[in-house]
C-alpha atoms as an extended CHARMM CRD file, in Angstrom:
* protein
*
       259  EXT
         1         1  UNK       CA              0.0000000000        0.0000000000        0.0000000000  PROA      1               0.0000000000
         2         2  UNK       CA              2.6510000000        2.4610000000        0.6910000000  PROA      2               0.0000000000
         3         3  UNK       CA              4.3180000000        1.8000000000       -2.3140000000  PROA      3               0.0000000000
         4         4  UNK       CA              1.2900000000        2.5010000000       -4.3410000000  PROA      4               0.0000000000
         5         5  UNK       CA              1.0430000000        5.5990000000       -2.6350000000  PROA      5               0.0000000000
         6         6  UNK       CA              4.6240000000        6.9220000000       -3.0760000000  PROA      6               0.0000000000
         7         7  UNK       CA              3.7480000000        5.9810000000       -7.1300000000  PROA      7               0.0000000000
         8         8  UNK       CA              0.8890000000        7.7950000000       -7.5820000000  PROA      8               0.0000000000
         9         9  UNK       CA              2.3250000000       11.1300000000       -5.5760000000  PROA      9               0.0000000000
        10        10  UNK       CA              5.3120000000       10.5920000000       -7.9990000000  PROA      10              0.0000000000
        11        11  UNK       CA              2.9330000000       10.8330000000      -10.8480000000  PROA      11              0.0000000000
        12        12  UNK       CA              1.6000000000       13.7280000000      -10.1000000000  PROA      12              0.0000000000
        13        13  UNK       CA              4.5690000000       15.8940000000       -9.2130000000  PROA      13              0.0000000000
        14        14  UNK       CA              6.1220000000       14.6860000000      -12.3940000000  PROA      14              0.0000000000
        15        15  UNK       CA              2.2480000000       15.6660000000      -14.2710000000  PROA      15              0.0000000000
        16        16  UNK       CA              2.8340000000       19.3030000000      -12.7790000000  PROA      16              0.0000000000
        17        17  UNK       CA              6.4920000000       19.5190000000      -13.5620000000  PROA      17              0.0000000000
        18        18  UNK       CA              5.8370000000       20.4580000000      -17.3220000000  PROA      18              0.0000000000
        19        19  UNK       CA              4.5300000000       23.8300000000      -16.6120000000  PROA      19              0.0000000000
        20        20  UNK       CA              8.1760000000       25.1700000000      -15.6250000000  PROA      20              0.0000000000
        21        21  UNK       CA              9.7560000000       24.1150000000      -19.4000000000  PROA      21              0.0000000000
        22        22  UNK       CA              6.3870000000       25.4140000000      -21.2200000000  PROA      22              0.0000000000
        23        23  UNK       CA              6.6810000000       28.7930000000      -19.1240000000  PROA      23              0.0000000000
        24        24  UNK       CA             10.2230000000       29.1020000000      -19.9300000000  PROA      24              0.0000000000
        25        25  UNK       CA              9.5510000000       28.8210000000      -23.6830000000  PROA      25              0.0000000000
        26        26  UNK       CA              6.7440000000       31.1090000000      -23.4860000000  PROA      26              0.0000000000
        27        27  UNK       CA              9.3160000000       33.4100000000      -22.1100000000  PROA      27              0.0000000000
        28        28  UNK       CA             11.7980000000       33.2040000000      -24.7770000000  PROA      28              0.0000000000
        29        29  UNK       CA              9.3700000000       33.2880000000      -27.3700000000  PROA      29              0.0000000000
        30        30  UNK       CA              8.2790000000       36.3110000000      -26.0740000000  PROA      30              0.0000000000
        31        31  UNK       CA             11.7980000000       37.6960000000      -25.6420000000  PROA      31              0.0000000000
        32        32  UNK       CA             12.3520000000       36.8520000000      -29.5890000000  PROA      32              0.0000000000
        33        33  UNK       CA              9.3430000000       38.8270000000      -30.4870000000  PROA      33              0.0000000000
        34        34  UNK       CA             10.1240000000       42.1010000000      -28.7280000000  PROA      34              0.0000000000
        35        35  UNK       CA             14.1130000000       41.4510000000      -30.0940000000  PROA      35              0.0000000000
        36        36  UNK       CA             12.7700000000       41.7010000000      -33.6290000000  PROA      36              0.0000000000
        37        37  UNK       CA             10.5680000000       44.4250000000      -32.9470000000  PROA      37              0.0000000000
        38        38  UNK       CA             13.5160000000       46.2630000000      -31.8980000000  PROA      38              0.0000000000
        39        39  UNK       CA             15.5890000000       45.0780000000      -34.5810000000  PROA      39              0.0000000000
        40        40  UNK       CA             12.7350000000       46.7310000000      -37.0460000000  PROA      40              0.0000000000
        41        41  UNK       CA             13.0870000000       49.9200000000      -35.4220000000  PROA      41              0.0000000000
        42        42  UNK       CA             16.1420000000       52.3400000000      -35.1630000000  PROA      42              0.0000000000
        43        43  UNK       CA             14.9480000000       54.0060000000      -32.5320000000  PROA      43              0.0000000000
        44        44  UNK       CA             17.0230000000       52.8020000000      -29.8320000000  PROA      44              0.0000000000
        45        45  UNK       CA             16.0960000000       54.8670000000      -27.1120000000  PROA      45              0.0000000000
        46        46  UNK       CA             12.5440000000       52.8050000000      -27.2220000000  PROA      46              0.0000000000
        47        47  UNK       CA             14.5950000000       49.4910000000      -27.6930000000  PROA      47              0.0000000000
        48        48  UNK       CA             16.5720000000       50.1360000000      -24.4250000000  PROA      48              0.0000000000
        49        49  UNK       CA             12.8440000000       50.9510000000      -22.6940000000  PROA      49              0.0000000000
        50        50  UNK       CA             11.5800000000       47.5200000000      -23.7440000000  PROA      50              0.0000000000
        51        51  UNK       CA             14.9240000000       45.8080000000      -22.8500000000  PROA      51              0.0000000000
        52        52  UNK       CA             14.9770000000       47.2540000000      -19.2230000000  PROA      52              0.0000000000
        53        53  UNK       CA             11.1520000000       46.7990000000      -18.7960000000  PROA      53              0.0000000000
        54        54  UNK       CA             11.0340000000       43.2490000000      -19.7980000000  PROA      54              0.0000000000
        55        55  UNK       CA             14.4360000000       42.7580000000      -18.1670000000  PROA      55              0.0000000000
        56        56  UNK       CA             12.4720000000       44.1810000000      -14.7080000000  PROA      56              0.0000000000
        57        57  UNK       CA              9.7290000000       41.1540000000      -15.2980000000  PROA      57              0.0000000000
        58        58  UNK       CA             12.4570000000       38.5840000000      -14.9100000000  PROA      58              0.0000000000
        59        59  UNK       CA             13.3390000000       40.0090000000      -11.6610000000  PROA      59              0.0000000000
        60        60  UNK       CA             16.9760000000       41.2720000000      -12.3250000000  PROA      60              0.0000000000
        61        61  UNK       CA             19.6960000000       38.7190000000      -14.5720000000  PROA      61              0.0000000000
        62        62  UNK       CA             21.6270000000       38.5090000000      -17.4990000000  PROA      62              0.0000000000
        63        63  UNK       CA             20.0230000000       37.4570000000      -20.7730000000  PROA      63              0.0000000000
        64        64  UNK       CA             19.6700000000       38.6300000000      -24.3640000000  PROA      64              0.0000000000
        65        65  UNK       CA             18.0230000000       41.8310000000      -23.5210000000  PROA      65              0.0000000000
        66        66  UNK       CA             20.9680000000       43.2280000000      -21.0280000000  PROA      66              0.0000000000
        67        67  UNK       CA             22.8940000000       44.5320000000      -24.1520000000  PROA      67              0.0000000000
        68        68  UNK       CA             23.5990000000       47.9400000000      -24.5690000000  PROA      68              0.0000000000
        69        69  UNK       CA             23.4770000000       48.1370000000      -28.3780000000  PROA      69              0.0000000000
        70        70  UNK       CA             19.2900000000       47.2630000000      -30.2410000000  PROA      70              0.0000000000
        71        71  UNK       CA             21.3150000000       45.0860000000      -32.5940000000  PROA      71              0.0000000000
        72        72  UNK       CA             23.9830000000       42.6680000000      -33.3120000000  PROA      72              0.0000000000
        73        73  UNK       CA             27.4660000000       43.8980000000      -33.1010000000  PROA      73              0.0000000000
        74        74  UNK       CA             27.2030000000       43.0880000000      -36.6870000000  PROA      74              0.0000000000
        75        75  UNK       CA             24.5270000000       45.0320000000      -38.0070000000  PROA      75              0.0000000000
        76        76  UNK       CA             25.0760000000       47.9130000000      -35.6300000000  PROA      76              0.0000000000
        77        77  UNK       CA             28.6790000000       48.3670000000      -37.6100000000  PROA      77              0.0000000000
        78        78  UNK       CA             26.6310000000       48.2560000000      -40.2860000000  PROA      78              0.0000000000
        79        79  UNK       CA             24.5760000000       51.3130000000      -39.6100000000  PROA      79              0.0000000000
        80        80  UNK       CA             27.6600000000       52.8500000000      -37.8560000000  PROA      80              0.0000000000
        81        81  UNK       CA             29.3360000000       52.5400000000      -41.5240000000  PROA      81              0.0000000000
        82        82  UNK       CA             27.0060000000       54.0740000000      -43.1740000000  PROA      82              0.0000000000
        83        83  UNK       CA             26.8220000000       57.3010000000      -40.9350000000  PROA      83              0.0000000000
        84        84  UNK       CA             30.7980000000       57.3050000000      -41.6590000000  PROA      84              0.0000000000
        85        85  UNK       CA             29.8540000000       57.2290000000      -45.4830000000  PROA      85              0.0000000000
        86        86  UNK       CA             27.2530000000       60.1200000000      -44.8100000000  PROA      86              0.0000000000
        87        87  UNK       CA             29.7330000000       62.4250000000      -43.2640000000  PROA      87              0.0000000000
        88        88  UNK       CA             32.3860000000       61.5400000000      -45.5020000000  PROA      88              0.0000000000
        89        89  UNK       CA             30.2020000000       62.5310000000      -48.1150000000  PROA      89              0.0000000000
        90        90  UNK       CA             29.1100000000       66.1220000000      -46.2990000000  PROA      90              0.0000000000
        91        91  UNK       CA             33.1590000000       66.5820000000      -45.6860000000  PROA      91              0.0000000000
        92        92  UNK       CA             33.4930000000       65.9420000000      -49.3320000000  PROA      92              0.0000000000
        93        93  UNK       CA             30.6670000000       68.5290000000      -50.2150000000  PROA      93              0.0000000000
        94        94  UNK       CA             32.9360000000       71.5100000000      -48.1310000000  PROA      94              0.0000000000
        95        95  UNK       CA             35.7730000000       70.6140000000      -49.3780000000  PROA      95              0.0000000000
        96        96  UNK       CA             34.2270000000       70.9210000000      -52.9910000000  PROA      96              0.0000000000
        97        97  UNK       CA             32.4490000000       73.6600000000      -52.0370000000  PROA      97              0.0000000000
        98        98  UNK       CA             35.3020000000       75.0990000000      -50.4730000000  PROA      98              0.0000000000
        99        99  UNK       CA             37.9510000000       74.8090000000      -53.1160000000  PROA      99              0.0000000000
       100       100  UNK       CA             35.3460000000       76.2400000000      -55.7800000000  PROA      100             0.0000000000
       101       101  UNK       CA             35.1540000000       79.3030000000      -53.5350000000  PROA      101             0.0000000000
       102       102  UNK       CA             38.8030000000       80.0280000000      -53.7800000000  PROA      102             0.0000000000
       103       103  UNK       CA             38.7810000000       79.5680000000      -57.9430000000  PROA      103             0.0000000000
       104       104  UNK       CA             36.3820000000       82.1290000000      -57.5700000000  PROA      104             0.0000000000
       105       105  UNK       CA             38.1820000000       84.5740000000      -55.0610000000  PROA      105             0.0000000000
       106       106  UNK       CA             41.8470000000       84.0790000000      -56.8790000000  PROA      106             0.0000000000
       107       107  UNK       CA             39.1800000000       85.5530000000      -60.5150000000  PROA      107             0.0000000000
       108       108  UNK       CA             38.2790000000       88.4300000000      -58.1330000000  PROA      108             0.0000000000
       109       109  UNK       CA             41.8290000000       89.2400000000      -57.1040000000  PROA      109             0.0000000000
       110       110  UNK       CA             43.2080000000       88.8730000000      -60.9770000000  PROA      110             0.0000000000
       111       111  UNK       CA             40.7410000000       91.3510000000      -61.8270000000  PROA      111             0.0000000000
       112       112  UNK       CA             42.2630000000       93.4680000000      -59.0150000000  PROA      112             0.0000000000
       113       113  UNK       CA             45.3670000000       92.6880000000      -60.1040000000  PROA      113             0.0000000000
       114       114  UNK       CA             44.7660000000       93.8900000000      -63.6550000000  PROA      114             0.0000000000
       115       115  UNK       CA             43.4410000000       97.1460000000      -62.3300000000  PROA      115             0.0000000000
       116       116  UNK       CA             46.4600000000       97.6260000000      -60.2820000000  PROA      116             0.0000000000
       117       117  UNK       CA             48.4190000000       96.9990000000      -63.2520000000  PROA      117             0.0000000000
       118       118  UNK       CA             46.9730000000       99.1240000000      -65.4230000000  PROA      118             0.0000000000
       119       119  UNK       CA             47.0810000000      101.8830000000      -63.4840000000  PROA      119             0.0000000000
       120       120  UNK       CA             50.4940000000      101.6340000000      -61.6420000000  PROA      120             0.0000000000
       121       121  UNK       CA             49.2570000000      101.1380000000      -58.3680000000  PROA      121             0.0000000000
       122       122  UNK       CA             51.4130000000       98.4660000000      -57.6210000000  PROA      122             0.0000000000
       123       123  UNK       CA             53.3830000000      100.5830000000      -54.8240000000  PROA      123             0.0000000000
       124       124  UNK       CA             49.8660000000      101.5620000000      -53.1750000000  PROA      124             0.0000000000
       125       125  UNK       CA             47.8680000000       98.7250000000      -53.5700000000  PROA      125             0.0000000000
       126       126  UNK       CA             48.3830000000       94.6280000000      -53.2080000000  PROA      126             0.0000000000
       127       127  UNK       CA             46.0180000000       91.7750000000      -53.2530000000  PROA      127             0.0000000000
       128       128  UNK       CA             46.8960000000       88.3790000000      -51.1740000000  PROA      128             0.0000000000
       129       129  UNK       CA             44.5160000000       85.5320000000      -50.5210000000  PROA      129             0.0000000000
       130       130  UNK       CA             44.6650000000       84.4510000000      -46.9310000000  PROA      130             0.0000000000
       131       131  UNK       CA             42.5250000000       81.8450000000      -44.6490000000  PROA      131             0.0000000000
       132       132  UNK       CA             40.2530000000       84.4580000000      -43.7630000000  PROA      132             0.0000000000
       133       133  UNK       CA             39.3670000000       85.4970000000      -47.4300000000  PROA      133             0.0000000000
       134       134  UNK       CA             40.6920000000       87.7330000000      -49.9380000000  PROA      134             0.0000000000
       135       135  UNK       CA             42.6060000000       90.7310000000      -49.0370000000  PROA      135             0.0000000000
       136       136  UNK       CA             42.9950000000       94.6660000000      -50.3320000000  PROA      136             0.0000000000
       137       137  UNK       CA             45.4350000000       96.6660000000      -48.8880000000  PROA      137             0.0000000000
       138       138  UNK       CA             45.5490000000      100.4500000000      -49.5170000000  PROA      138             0.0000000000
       139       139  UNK       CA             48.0020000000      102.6090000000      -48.2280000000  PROA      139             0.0000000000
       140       140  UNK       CA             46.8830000000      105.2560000000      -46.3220000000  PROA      140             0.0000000000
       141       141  UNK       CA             49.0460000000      108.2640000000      -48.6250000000  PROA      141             0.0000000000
       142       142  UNK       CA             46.9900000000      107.2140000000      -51.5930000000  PROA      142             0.0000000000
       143       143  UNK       CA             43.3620000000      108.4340000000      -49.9180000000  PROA      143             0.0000000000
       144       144  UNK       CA             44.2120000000      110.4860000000      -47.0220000000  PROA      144             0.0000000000
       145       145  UNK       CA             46.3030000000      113.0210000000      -45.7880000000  PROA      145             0.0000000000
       146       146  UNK       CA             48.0210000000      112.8610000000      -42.8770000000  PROA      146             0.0000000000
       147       147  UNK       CA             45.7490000000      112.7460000000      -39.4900000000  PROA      147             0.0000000000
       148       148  UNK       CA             43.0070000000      112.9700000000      -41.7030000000  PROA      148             0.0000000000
       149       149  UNK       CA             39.6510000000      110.5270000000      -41.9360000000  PROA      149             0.0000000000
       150       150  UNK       CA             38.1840000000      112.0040000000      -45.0740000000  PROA      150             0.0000000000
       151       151  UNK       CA             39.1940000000      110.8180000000      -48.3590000000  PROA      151             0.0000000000
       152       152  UNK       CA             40.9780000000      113.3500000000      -50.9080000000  PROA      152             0.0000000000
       153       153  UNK       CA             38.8020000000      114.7810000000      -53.3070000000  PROA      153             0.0000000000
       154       154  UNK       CA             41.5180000000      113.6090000000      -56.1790000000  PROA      154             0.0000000000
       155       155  UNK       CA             41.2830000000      109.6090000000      -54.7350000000  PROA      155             0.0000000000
       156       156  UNK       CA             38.0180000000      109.1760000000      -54.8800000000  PROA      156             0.0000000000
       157       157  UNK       CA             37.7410000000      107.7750000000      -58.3500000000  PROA      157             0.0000000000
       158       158  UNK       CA             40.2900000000      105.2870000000      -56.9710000000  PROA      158             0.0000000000
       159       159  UNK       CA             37.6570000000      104.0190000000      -54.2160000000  PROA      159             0.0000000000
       160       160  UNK       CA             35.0140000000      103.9720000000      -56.8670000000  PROA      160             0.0000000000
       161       161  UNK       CA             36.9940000000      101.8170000000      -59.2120000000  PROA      161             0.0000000000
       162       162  UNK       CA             37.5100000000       98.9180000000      -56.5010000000  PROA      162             0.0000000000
       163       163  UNK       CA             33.3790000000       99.5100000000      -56.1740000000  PROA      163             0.0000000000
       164       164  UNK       CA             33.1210000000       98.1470000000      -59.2800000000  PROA      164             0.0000000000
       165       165  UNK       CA             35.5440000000       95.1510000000      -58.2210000000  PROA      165             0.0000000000
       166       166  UNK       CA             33.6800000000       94.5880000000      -55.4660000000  PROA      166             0.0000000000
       167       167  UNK       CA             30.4130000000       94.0060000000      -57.6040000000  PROA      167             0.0000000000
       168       168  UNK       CA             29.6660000000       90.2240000000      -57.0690000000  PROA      168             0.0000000000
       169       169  UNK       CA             27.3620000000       87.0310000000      -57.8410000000  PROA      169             0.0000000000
       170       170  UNK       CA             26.9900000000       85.5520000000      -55.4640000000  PROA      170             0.0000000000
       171       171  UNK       CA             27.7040000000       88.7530000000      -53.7360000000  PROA      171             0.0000000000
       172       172  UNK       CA             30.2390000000       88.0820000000      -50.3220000000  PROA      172             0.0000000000
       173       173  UNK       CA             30.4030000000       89.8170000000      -46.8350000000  PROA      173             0.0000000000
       174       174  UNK       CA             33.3670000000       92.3310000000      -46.7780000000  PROA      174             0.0000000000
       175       175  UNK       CA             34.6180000000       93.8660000000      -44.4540000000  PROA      175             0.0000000000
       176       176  UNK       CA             36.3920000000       97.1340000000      -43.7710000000  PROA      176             0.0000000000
       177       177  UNK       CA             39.0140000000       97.9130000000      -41.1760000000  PROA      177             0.0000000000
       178       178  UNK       CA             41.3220000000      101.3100000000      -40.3790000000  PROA      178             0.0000000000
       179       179  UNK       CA             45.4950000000      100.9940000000      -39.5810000000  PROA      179             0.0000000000
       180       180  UNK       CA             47.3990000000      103.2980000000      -37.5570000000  PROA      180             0.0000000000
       181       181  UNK       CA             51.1490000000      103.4830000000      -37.0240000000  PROA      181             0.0000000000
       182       182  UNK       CA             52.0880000000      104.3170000000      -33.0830000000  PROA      182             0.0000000000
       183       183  UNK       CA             51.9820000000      107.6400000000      -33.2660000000  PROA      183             0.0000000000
       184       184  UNK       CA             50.1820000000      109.4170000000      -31.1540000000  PROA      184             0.0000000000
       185       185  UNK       CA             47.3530000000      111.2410000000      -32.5720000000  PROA      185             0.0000000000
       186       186  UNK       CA             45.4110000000      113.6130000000      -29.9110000000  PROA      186             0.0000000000
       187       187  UNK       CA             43.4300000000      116.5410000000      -31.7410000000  PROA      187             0.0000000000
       188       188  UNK       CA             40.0490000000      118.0300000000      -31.6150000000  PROA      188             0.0000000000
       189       189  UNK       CA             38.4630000000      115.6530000000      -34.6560000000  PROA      189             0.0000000000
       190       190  UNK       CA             40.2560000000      112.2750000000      -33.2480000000  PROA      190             0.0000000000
       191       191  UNK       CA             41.1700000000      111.5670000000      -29.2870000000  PROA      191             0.0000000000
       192       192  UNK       CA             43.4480000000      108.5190000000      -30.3030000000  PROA      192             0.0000000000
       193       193  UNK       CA             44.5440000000      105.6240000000      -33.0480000000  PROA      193             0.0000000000
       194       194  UNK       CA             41.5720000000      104.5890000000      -32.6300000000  PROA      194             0.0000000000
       195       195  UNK       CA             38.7710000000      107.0950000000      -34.0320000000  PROA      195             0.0000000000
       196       196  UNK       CA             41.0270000000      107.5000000000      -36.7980000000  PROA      196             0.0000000000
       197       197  UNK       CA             41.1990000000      104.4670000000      -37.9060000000  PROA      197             0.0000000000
       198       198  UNK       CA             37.8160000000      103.7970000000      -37.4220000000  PROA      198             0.0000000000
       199       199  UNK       CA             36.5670000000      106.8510000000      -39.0460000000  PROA      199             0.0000000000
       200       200  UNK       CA             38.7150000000      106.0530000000      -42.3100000000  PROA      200             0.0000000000
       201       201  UNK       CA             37.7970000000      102.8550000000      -42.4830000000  PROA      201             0.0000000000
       202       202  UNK       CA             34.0230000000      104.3480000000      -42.4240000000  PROA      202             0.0000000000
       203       203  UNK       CA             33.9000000000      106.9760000000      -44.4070000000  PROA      203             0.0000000000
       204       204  UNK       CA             35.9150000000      104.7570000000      -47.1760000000  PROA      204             0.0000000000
       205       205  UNK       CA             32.8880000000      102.3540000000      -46.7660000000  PROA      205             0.0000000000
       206       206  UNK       CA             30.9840000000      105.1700000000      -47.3680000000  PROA      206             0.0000000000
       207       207  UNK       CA             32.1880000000      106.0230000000      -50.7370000000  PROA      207             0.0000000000
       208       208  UNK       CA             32.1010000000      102.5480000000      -51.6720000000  PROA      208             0.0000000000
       209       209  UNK       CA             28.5390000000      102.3150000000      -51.4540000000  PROA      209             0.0000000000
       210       210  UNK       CA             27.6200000000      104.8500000000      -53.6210000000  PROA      210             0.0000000000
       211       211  UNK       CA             27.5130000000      102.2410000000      -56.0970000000  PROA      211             0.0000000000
       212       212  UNK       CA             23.9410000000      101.3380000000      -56.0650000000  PROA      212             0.0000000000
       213       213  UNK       CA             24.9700000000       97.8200000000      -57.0420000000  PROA      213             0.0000000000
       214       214  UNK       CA             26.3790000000       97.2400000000      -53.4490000000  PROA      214             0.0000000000
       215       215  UNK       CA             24.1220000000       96.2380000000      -50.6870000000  PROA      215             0.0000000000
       216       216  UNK       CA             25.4380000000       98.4980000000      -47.5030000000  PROA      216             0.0000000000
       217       217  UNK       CA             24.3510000000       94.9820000000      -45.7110000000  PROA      217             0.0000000000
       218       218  UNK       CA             26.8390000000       93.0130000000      -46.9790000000  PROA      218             0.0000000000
       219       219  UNK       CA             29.5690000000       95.5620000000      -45.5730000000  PROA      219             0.0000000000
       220       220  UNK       CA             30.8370000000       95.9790000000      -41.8610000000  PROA      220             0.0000000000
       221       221  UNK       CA             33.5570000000       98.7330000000      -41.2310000000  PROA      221             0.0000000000
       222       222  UNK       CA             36.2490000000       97.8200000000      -38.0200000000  PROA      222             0.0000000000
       223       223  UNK       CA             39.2830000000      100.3620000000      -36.5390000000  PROA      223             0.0000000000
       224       224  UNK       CA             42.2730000000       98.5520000000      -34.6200000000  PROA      224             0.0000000000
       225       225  UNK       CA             44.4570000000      101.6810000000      -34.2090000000  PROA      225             0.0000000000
       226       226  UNK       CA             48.2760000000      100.6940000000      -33.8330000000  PROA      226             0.0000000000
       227       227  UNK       CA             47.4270000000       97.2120000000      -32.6370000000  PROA      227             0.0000000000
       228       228  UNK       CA             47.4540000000       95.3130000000      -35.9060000000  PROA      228             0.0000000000
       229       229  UNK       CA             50.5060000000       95.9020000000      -37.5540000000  PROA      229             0.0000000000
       230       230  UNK       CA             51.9580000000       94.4060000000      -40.5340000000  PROA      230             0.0000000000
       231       231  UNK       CA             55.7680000000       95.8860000000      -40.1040000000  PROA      231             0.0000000000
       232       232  UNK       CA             57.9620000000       97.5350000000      -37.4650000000  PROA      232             0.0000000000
       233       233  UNK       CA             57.2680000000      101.4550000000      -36.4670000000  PROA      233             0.0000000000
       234       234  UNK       CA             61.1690000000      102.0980000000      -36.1320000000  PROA      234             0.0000000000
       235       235  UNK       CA             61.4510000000      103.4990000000      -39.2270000000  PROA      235             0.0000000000
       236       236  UNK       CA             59.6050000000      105.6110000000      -41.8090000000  PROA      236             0.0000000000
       237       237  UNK       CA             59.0160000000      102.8150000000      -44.5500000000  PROA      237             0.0000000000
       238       238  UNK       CA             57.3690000000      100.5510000000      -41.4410000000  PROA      238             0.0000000000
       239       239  UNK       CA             55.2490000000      102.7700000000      -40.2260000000  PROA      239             0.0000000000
       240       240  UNK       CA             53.9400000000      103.9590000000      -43.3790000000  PROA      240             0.0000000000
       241       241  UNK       CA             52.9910000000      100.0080000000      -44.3330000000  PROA      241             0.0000000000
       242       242  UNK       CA             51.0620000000      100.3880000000      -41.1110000000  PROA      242             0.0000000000
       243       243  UNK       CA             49.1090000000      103.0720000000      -42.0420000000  PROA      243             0.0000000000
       244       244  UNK       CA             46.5490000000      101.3010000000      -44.3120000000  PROA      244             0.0000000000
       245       245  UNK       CA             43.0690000000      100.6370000000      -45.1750000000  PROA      245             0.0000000000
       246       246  UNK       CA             41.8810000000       96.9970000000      -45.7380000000  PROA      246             0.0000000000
       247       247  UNK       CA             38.9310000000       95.3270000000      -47.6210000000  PROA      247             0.0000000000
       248       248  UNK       CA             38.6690000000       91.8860000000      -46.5460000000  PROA      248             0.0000000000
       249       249  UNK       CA             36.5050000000       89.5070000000      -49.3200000000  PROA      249             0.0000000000
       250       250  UNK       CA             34.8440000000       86.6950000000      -47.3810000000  PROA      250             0.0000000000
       251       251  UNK       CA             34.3580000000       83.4600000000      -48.8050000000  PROA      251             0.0000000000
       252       252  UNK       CA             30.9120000000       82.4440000000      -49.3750000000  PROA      252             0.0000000000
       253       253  UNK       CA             29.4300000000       79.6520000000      -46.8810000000  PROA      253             0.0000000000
       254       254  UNK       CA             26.5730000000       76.7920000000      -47.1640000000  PROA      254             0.0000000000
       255       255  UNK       CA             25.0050000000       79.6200000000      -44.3480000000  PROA      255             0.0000000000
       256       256  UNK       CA             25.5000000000       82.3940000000      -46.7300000000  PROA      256             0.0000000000
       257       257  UNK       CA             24.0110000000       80.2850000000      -49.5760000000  PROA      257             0.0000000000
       258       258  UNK       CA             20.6990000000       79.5470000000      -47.6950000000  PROA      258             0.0000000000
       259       259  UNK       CA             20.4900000000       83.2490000000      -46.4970000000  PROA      259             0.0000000000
């Protein structure tokens, strides 16, 4: 009798034990289901929501879900890969864009060059391309006399000539800025270095946008006194390089092109 009994309590414990193995393949099924729901979806910030979530229903452990990357290592290299080939393509696009903008800037400064030329300027006036953009340097002694802002009468057709230069399409952003030497400048029109140059570098502006063709918005004027010089003040020849106006050409940007 009591081995009948010990039988038929072994049956059913062993009749109950299936549930655990069924449960368990529920589970992964489950876990399979929400993996390729994931994997269907990019959005990995929802992805790691549903991995911790269902991760919290198994009470804690390691499994599939506790990865930090929605997708196997090798399809996440995948997409990884192709964001490389995206912004290898955008650096590609600048660089294009980039070196198109200085074929167009080196046609600006030939023309600029040709005027210089032709009118035997060359002493007065010099072109250079630079990282910042395209750069006009006037001497001070060909529009101004000395301690003075306003430009002679006699240069002004000078200053309306590199107007017409300065005609554009795409039109650019230039700039304007006023050079002192370290002289000391104190009178009743100018305090310092600094009005001067600031006042020539407007008032040259000034003239240049008479030409109807330029937009005064493109154009910005700046004065840096004595603190941006381009030779020594020990001597004559330096300090008269140092007194200088400057019309600084910007390169065109993808910003500029959407504005």
């Amino acid at each position: 009798m009591s081995r009948r009994r010990n039988k038929k309590s072994h049956e059913e414990h062993m009749s109950e034990s299936w549930l655990l193995p069924y449960s368990d393949l529920l589970t992964l099924l489950l876990a399979l289901f929400i993996v390729l729901f994931a994997m269907s979806s990019v959005d990995s910030q929802k992805f790691t929501e549903l991995s911790r979530a269902f991760n919290m229903a198994f009470e804690g452990g390691t499994g599939v879900l506790e990865n930090n990357s929605p997708m196997p290592d090798g399809m996440l290299t995948g997409m990884e890969g192709e964001e490389g080939t995206e912004k290898e393509k955008e650096e590609k696009k600048k660089e294009v864009t980039a070196d198109a903008e200085i074929e167009k800037l080196t046609y600006i400064q030939q023309r600029m060059n040709a005027y210089i030329a032709e009118n035997h300027l060359a002493e007065k006036l010099e072109t250079s391309l630079t990282d910042e953009g395209l750069l006009l340097t006037i001497r001070d002694n060909v529009l101004f006399d000395s301690g003075v802002a306003e430009v002679r009468e006699r240069d002004k057709y000078i200053a309306r000539e590199i107007a017409s230069l300065l005609v554009m399409d795409p039109p650019r952003n230039i700039i304007i800025s006023g050079h002192t030497d370290n002289v000391p400048i104190r009178t009743v029109d100018y305090e310092s270095n600094w009005e001067l140059s600031v006042m020539r570098a407007v008032n040259f502006m000034k003239l240049l946008q008479e030409n109807e063709k330029l937009n005064p918005a493109w154009f910005s004027a700046k004065g840096f006194g004595e603190y941006k010089p381009v030779a020594e003040n020990k001597t004559e020849a330096g300090k008269a390089r140092n007194r200088r106006v400057e019309i600084l050409i910007l390169p065109r940007t993808s910003l500029d092109d959407k504005n």
